[in-house]
C-alpha positions as CSV (number, residue, x, y, z in Angstrom):
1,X,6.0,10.7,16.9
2,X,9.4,12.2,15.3
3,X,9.4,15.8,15.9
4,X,11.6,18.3,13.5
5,X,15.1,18.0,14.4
6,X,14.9,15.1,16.9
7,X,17.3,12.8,16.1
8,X,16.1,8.9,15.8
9,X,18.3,5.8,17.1
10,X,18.4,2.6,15.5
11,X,19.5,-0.8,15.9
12,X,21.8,-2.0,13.7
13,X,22.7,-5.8,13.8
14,X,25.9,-6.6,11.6
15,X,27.1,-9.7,10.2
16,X,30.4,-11.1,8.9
17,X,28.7,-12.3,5.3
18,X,25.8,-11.5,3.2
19,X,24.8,-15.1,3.2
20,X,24.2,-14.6,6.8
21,X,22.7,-11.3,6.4
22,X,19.7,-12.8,4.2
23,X,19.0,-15.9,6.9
24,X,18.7,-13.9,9.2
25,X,16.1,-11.5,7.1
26,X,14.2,-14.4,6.9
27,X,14.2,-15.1,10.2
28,X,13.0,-11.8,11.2
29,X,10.6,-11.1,8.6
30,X,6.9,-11.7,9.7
31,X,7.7,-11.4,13.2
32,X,9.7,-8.1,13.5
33,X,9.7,-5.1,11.6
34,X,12.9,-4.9,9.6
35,X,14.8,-4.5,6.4
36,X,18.2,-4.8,5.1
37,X,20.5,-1.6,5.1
38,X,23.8,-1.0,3.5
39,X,26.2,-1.4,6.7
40,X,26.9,2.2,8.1
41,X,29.9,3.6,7.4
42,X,31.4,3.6,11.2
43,X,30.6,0.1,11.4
44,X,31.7,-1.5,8.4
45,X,35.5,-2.2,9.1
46,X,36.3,-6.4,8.8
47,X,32.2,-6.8,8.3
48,X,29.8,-7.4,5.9
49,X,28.4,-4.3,4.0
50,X,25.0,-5.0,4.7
51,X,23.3,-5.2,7.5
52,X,19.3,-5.6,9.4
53,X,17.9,-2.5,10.8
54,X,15.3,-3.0,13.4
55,X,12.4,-0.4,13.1
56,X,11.0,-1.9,16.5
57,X,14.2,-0.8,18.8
58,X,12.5,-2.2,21.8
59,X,12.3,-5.4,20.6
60,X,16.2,-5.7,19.5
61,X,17.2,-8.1,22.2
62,X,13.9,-10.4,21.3
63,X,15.4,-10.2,17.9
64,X,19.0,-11.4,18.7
65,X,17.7,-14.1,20.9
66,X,15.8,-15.4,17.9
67,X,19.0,-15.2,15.6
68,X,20.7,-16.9,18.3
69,X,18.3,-19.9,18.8
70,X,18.7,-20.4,14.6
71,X,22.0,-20.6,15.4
72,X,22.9,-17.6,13.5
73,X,24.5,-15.1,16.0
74,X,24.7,-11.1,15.0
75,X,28.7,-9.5,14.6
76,X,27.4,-7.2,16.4
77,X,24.5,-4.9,18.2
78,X,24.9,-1.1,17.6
79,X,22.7,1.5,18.2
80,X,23.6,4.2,15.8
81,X,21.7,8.1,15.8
């Protein structure tokens, strides 16, 4: 449980289009708790401006390794506070 002040990580996974952006929601959905985000600002240079946030940050490298086997391969990983 989130106490008052405590600062929360997440797991960002970025893409270079929205096309690929939506796949890979549908990918996820159903099996992992996510939802699509606007891209954070420190991570948006030469990427798409949306992104999937992971609400399960345990499970991020399941999550990739799914995307990957779909052939659809994340920009990047980023855990951002």
């Amino acid at each position: 449980m989130l106490r008052v002040g405590q600062i929360m990580t997440r797991s960002i996974l970025t893409f270079e289009t929205v096309f690929q952006v939506l796949a890979a929601e549908k990918i996820l959905t159903g099996k992992f708790r996510c939802r699509t985000v606007p891209t954070p600002a420190l991570l948006s240079t030469s990427i798409c401006g949306m992104s999937i946030e992971l609400l399960e940050l345990e499970r991020t490298q399941e999550a990739a390794e799914l995307l990957i086997v779909n052939s659809l391969k994340p920009h990047g990983i980023h855990s951002v506070d």
